[in-house]
N, C-alpha and C positions, 0 to 999 in steps of 0.2 A: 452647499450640498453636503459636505462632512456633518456640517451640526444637522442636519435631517437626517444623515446615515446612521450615525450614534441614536439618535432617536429611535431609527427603526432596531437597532439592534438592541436597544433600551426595552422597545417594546414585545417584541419577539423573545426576550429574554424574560421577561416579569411572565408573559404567558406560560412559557415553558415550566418555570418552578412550579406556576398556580396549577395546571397540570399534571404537572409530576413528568414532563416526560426529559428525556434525558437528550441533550445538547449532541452534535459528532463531535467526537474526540479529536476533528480532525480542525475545529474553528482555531485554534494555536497556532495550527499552520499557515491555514487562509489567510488570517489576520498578518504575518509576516509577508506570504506571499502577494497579499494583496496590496500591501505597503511598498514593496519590491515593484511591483510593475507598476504603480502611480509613480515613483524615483523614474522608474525607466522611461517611463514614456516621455515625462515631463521633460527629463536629460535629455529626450533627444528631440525635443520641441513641442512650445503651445498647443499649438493645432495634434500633434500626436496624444498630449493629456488628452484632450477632447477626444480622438478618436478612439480612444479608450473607453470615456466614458458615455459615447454612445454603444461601443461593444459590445459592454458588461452590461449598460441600463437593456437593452435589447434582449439579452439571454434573460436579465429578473424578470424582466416586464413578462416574458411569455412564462416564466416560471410559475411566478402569481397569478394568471391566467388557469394554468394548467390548475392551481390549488383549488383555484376559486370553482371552476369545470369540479372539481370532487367535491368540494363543498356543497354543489347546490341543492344535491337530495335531504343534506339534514337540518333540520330544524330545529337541534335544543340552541338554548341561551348560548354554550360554547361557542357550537358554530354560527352562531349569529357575530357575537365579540367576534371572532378570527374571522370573518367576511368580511368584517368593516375596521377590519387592521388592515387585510389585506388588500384591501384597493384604498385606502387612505396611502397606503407605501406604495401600491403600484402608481396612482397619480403621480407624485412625487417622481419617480421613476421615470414616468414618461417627461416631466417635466425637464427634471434634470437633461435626458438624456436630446430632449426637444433644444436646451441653451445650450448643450455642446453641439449641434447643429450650426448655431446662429455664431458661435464661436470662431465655426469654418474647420472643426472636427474631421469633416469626408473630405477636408481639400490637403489633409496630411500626406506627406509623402510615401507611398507605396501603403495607400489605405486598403487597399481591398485584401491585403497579405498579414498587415499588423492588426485589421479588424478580424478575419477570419479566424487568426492563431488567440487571437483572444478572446474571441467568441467558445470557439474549440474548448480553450483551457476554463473557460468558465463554466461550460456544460460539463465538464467534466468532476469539474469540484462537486458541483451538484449531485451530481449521480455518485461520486464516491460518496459524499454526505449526504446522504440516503442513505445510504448500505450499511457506514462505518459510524 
């Protein structure tokens, strides 16, 4: 799953320059933060990694979704490439998030409290990286 995630962020990142458009100021932090609560989770057990990363894959997957929904009206080449980035990584996504399932992710201890807050803090990032 890491070496798909670097992938996506390999590829999301080539787009971005070939565009021109500019990154959130705020990826320095996520990248810390995001490192921080895989520590956490995993510190406090297996199944809690997992519940994580059905979380996080949950909030992308409908993320990618939402992009794709904006996507559908255009038609140049651009958004052609970015349709078929973004459901190449949403797949992935669902997958991923499909083996932390099989892992036993929702059999973590006080799942429905450590998924919600992480659901939460992930839509959150988003929406601040949108803005910032």
């Amino acid at each position: 799953m890491a070496e798909e995630e670097s992938q996506h962020l390999q590829l999301f990142t080539d787009l971005m320059i070939k565009q021109g458009v500019r990154p959130t100021v705020l990826q320095p932090l996520w990248s810390i933060l995001g490192f921080g609560l895989g520590a956490v989770t995993a510190a406090i057990g297996e199944k809690a990694a997992h519940a994580c990363t059905i979380a996080v894959e949950e909030v992308i997957e409908g993320h990618y979704q939402r992009q794709l929904n904006q996507l559908m009206p255009a038609t140049s080449p651009e958004a052609e490439t970015l349709r078929k980035t973004i459901v190449h990584c949403q797949l992935d996504e669902i997958a991923h998030k499909e083996e932390a399932v099989k892992l036993g992710g929702d059999d973590a201890p006080l799942y429905p409290i450590l998924s919600g807050v992480i659901k939460a803090s992930t839509r959150l990032a988003i929406w601040l990286s949108e803005r910032v």
